[in-house]
N, C-alpha and C positions, 0 to 999 in steps of 0.2 A: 687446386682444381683449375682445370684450362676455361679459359674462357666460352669456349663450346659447351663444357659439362656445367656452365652453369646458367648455359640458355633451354630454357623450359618448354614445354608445349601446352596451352589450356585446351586440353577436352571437352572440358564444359558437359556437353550430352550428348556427344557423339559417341560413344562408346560404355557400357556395364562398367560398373568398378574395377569386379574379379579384370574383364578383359583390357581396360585400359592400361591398367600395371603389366599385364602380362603383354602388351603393345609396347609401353614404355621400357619395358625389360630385354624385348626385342632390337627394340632399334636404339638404345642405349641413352635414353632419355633420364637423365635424373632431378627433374622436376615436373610434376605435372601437376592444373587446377581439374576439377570437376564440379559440376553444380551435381546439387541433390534435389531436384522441386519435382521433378516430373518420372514416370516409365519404372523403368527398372532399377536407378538410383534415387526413387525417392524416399523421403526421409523417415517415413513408417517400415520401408523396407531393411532396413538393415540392423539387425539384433545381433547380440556380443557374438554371437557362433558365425555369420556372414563376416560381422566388423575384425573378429580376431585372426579369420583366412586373409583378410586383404592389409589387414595392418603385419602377417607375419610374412607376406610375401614381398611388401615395401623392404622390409626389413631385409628379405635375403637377396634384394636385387640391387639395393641401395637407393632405391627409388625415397623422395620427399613428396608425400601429394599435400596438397593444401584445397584449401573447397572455395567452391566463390556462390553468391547470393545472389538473388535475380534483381536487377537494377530497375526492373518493375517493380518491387515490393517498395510503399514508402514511408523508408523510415521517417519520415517529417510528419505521417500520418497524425491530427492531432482530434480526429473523430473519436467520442464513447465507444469504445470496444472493440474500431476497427484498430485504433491506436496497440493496445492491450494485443492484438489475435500477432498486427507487425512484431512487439518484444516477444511473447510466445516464440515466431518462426524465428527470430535471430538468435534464440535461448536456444532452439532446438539445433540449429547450425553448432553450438559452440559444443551443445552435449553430442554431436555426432562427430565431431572435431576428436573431441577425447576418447571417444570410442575408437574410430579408426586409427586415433594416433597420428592424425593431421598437423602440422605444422603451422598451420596458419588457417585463417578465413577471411576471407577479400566482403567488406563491405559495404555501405553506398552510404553518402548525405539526407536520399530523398531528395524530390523535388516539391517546387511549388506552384500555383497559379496567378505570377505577375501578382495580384496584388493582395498576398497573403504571405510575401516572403519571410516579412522579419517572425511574424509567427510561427513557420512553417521551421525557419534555422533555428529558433527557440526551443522550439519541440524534441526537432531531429539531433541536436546539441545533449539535450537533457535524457534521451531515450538511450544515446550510442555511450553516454556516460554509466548509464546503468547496466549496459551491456558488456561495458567494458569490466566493469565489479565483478559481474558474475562470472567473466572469462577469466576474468584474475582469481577469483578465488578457485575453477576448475583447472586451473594449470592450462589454458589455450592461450593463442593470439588473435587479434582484432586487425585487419588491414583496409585503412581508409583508405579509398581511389576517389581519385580526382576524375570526375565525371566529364561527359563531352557537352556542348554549348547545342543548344538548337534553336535555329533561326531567329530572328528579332521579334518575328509577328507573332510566334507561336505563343498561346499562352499557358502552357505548361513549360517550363523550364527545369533542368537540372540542378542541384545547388552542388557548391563544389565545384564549381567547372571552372574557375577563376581561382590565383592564388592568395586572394583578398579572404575569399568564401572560404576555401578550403582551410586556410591560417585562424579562420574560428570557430572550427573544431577541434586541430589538431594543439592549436596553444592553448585549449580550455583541459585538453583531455589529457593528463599526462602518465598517467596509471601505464605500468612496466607492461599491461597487457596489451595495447594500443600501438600499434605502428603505422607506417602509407606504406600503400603500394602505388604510386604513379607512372601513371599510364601516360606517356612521352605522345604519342598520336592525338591525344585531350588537349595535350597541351597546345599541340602546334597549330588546333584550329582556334586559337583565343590571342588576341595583341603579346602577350607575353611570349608565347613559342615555346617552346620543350629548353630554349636555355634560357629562356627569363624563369621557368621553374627550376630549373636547376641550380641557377647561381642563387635563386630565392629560398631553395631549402635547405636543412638540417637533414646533411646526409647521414645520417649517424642514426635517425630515424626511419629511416627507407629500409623495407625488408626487400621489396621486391622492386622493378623497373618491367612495364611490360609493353611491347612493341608491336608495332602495326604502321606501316605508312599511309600516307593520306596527303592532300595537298594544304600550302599554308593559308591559311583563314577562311578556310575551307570547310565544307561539312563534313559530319562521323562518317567514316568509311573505314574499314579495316581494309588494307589490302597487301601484298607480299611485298619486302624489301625492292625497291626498284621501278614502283610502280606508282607511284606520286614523287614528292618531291621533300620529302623529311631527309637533313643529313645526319643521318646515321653516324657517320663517324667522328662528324663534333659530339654528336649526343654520349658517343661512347667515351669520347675524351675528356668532356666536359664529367660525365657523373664518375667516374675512375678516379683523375684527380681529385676530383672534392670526397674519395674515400669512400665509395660504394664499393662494398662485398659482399651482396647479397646476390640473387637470382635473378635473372632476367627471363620475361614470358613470352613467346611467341602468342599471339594473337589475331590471327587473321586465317580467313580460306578457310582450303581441308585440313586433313593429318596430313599428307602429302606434302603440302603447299609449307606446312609448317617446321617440316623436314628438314625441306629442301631449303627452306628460308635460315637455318643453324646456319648453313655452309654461306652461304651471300654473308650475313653478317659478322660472321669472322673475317671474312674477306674485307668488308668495310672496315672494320675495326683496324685491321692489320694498317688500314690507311693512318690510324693516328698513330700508326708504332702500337697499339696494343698488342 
């Protein structure tokens, strides 16, 4: 598979199921995420007669969708019952996963409130293990992303967002159903950079790579190749050599933006000889 067909587009909510595939089929996309929380893809919405049309049209376009979970919801949540309703929706993610015949589901650390962390990774540790059992025994997959940093003063924080944080979930969890998906753009606004994660992980564990430029130590911004200052073409050098063959996500803008952003990073890529 060329290196194009195996840059992705994330949907998210911009588009129906039914019509997203039928988007990705169009313009030769063979990877796409979508969330399920909200409208016309949400998660009450799709019963085996909806999930068996959109899993048999994957199948005849060659399309791979995978689902992502709203980075709002938090798994670290360690409240009576709100804890409980968070595994509920990640349960639910994983049985819609198998339903459609998804390949993956992209999902989060949680955050916390400054000074409730070590509790807060305690929690979100113990819940993403339990989640991860249950995806294993339904035949899915689990994809932790490394989350983005928000400002010093704020006192909500991301957890994950570092390769310190993120390295104590993923070295605690090791169940065949559990992978990362890291998100290069997270990285590059944190002292490490998208290659201090890169030399730092266990590419052998990486399902996906997902992209977005942004500037360095810089805040979350998604924006198209070319438009901050992430280099692209070490990051493609860098995770190739260390054995990445999985997917990579487009991330940022419109569908358009996201298109058009395939062709820019082949082009960058092409810089490292890939």
């Amino acid at each position: 598979m060329s290196l194009r067909e195996r840059i992705g587009v994330d949907i998210g909510r911009k588009l129906p199921l039914e019509e997203a595939v039928a988007w990705a089929a169009r313009h030769q996309v063979r990877f796409i995420d979508l969330q399920l929380d909200t409208g016309a893809n949400a998660l009450g919405t799709i019963d085996d007669k909806r999930a068996g049309a959109v899993r048999t049209a994957c199948e005849r376009h060659g399309i791979r969708l995978g689902l992502h979970t709203a980075s709002a919801i938090n798994v670290a949540e360690y409240a009576p019952y709100v804890g409980e309703a968070v595994e509920r929706y990640l349960e639910a993610y994983v049985d819609a996963a198998v339903r459609l015949g998804a390949g993956w589901i992209v999902m989060h650390a949680g955050f916390h409130f400054t000074s409730d962390k070590e509790q807060r990774m305690q929690a979100g540790r113990e819940r993403l293990q339990r989640v991860a059992d249950y995806a294993e025994r339904k035949g899915a997959l689990i994809l932790l992303e490394n989350l983005n940093k928000e400002p010093e003063q704020a006192e909500v924080h991301y957890l994950a967002h570092t390769v310190e944080e993120w390295r104590f979930y993923f070295e605690a969890i090791r169940s065949p159903a559990f992978r990362l998906s890291f998100t290069v753009n997270h990285a590059h606004i944190v002292p490490a950079g998208s290659a201090g994660f890169t030399d730092a992980l266990d590419m052998s564990r990486v399902e996906e790579v997902r992209l977005a430029d942004c500037f360095r130590n810089g805040y979350e911004v998604h924006l198209p190749p070319g438009k901050g200052d992430l280099d692209f073409s070490d990051m493609f050098r860098r995770t190739e050599e260390k054995g990445f063959r999985g997917h990579y996500m487009n991330a940022f803008g419109s569908l358009d933006d996201m298109l058009q952003g395939r062709d820019e990073l082949v082009r960058l890529a092409s810089e490292a000889s890939l």
